[in-house]
N, C-alpha and C positions, 0 to 999 in steps of 0.2 A: 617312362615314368612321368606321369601329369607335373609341371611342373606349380609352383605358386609363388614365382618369385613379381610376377605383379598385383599380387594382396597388400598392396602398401595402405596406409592411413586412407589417402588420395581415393584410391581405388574403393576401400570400403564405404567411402562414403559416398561414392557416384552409385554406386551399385545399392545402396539403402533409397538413396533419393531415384534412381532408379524404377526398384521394387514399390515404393511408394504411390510413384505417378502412375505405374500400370494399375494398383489396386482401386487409385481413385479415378482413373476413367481405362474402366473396362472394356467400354467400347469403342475405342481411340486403336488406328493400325498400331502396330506393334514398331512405330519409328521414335527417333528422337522429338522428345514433346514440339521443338522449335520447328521442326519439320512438319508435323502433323498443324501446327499454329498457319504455317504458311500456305499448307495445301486449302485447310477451312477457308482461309480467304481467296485462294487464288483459281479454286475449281467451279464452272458454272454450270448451272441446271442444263445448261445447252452441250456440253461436252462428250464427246466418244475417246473412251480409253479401253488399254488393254492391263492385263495383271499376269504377267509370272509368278508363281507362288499364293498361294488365297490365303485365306484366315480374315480376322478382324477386319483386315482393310478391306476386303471384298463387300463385308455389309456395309460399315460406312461407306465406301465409295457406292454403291447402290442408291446411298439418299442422296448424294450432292450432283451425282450426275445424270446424262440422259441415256446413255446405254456404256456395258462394262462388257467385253470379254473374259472369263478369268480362265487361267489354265493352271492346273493341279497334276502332281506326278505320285503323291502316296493317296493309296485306295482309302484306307483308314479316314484320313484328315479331310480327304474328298468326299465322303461320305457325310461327314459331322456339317460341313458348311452347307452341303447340297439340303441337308434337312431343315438348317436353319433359315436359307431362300426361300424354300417352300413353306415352312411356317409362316413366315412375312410375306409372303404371296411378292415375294422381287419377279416381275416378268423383263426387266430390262439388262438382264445379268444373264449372259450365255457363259455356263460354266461348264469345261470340257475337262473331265481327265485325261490324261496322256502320259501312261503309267514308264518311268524309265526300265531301260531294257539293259541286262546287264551286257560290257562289251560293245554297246554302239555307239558310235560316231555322234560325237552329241552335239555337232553342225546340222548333222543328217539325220537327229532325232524328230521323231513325232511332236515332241514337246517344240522342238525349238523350230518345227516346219510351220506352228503356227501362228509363228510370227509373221514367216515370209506369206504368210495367205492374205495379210493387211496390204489394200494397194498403199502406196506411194504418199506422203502427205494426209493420209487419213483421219491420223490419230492425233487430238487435243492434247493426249496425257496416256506416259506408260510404264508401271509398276517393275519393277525386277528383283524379287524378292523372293528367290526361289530355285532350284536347280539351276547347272547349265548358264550361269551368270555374264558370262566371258561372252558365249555366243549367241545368247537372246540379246544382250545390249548390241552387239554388232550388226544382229538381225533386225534391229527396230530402228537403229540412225535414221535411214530414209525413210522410217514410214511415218513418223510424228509430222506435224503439221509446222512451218517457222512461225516461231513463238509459240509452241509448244513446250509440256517438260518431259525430261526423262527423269524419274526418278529412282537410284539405286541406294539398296542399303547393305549396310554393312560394308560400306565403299573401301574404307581402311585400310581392311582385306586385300583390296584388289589395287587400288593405285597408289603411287606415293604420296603422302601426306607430312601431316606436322602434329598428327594426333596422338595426343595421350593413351588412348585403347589399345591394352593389350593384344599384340601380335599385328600392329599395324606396320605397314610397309612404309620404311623410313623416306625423305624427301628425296634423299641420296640414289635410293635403289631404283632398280626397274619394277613395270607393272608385274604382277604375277603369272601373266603367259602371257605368250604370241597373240591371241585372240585382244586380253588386255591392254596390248600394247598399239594395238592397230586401232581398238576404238579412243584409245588414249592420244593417237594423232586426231584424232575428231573432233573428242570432248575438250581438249583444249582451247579450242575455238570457240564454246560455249558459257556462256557465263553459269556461272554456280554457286550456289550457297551450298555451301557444306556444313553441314551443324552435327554438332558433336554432345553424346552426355555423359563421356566419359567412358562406359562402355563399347556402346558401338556406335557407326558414325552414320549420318544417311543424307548423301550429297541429292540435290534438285537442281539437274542442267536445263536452259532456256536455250532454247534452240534458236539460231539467226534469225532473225528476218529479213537481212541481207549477209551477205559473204563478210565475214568479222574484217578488222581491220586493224582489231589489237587482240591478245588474251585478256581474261578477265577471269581470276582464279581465287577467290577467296573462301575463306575458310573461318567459321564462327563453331564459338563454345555453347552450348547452353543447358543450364540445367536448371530443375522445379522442384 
């Protein structure tokens, strides 16, 4: 049975303010406003990235950068964005379906093999917003460039935190798998903004650009 015991006051109000920001910027990814604030400023026309999961953010990231990988696993949703590229004539946007297969190894999936096709250091900036979460971040560590970001949403989910969002994994607990827990020895090492709207949360790690020499783990609220 669904439960509703995080419909508090708190909650309804994240979730209207929310609804709100997605209605006033439509064409904004689907992250927390403070995140999508950071990415406008901090992605350049010069920039190679890749995207787990499309939608929204596949066409905005089309205009701020120089070239986009995206990778999609429902036929349906791959279809809708692929017609909206081509409306906009994006030629800088290679967008691959890589439909999941029920029962496979989702190390060893086609989705998550195209990660490992990026050499080493390639990538500016990489999305993970989409299936198979645990093992596409683990598959992109080494391929971003230092001083690069990774960006994950819906982090809450997956590592431990201090977030209000319902069904977030407490500070106390472990990551949510084996997979999270191993990129979770990594991302530590990573500096991070994690911004939060109450709903869902969507951490931006910066990758070294030399071997860390402390943690740096922070964590910010923001709502609009």
């Amino acid at each position: 049975m669904r439960s509703f015991t995080h419909w508090t006051p708190r909650y309804l109000f994240d979730r209207s303010l929310e609804k709100l920001y997605r209605y006033r910027h439509p064409d904004l990814p689907w992250l927390t406003p403070f995140a999508n604030q950071i990415l406008a400023s901090y992605l350049q026309n010069t920039d190679h990235g890749a995207e787990f999961g499309s939608g929204r953010s596949t066409i905005w990231l089309s205009k701020h950068v120089a070239s986009l990988v995206s990778i999609e696993h429902n036929p349906l949703w791959y279809e809708k964005v692929r017609r909206e590229l081509e409306i906009l004539g994006k030629s800088n946007v290679t967008y691959l379906f890589r439909p999941q297969k029920i029962g496979e190894n989702p190390v060893q999936s086609d989705y998550v093999s195209e990660a490992h096709k990026f050499a080493d250091c390639s990538l500016d900036f990489a999305l993970v917003d989409g299936i198979y979460r645990d093992a596409c971040v683990c598959a992109l560590l080494n391929k971003i460039v230092p001083g690069g970001v990774l960006i994950i949403d819906n982090i809450n989910l997956y590592l431990p935190s201090t977030s209000r969002c319902p069904n977030s994994i407490r500070p106390d607990a472990q990551p949510a798998t084996p997979l999270w827990e191993q990129a979770y020895t990594v991302l530590k090492q990573w500096r991070c903004i994690w911004t939060s709207n109450g709903i869902s949360d969507t951490a931006i790690f910066f990758k070294p650009c030399q071997n860390p020499t402390s943690n740096y783990f922070s964590q910010t609220t923001s709502n609009e």
